[in-house]
Each structure stands twice: as structure tokens, then as C-alpha cells.
C-alpha positions as CSV (number, residue, x, y, z in Angstrom):
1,X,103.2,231.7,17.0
2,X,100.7,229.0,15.5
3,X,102.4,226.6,17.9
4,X,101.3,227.8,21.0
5,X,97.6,227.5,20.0
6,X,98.0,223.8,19.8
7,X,97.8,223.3,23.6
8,X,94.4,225.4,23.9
9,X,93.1,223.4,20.8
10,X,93.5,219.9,22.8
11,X,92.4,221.1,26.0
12,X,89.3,222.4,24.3
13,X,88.9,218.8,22.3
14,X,89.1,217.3,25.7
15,X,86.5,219.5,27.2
16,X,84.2,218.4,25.2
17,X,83.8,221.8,23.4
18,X,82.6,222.4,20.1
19,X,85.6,224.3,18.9
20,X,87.9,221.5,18.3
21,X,85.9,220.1,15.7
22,X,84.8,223.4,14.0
23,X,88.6,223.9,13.9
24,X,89.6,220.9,12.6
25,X,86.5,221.3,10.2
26,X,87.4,224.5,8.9
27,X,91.1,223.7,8.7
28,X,89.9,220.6,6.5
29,X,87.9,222.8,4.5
30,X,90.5,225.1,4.0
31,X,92.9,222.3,2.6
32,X,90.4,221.3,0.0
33,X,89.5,224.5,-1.2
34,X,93.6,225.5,-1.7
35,X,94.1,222.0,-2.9
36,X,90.6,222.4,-5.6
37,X,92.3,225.8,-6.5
38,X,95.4,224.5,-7.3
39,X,94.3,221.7,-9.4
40,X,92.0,224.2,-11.7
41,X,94.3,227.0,-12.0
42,X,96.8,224.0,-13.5
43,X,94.6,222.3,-15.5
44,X,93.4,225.5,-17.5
45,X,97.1,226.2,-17.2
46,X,97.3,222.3,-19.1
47,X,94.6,223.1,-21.2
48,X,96.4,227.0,-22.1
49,X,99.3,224.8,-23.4
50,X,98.0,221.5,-25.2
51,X,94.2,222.5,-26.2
52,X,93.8,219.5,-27.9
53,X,94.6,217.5,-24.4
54,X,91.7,219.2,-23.2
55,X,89.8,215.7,-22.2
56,X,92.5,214.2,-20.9
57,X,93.1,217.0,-18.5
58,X,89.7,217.4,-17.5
59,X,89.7,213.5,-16.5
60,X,92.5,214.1,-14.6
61,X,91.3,217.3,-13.0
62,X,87.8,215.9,-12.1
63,X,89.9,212.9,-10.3
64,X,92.0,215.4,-8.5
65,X,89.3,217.9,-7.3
66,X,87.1,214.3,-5.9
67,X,90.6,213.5,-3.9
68,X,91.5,217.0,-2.6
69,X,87.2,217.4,-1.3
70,X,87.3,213.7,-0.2
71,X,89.3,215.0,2.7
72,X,87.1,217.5,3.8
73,X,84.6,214.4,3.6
74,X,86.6,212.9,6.1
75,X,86.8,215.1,8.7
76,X,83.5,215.2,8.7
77,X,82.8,211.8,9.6
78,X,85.2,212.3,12.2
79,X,83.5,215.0,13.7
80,X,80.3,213.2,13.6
81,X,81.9,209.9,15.3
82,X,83.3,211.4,17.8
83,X,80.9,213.5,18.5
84,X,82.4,217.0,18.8
């Protein structure tokens, strides 16, 4: 079912359209915010368990939320490089 989007996705990349960089944008952004989620919801999870880790986990955390946004970061520069 997703699969047979693809096709339309590259043709519209092609084009020249707009839509294949808002797509790619909003998958991106998709994939942080799931990946920023995940990475709270275990480090409270961390913190539930071993309060007294509570800095170390937040280190951790902070380093893992920068990663998981820097890919939306990304595809941001490459929309503005190529110029979608």
C-alpha cells in the first residue's frame, strides 16, 4: 500500500514540485518527534527506577534528543540545497 506512493513521490521530486520536500520534511520531522518521545518516556522510565541516577540520565537524554532532532536538521539543509 505505502509502496505504490513511492513512484508519484519521485516523479513529483523530479518535477520540480514542492511536495517532495514537504514530504520528505514532514517524514523527517516525524522520525524526530517518535525518536524525542521515545528517549523521554525511557529516561523518566530510568529516572522511575534509579532516582539517584537522575543526572546521569538526563546527560544522556539531552545527548539523545540533540541526535534524534539533528536529523530533522538535516533534511532541512537538504531541502534548502536542492532547492525543493
Amino acid at each position: 500500500m505505502y509502496i505504490d506512493i513511492l513512484p508519484v513521490i519521485a516523479q513529483a521530486a523530479e518535477a520540480g514540485n514542492h511536495i517532495g520536500g514537504g514530504i520528505m520534511l514532514g517524514g523527517a520531522g516525524l522520525g524526530a518527534a517518535i525518536g524525542v518521545g521515545l528517549v523521554g518516556a525511557k529516561a523518566a522510565e530510568a529516572v522511575g527506577r534509579n532516582p539517584g541516577a537522575s543526572g546521569k540520565v538526563l546527560t544522556i537524554a539531552i545527548l539523545g534528543m540533540a541526535f534524534a532532532e539533528a536529523i530533522a536538521i538535516y533534511a532541512l539543509l537538504v531541502i534548502f540545497i536542492k532547492g525543493y
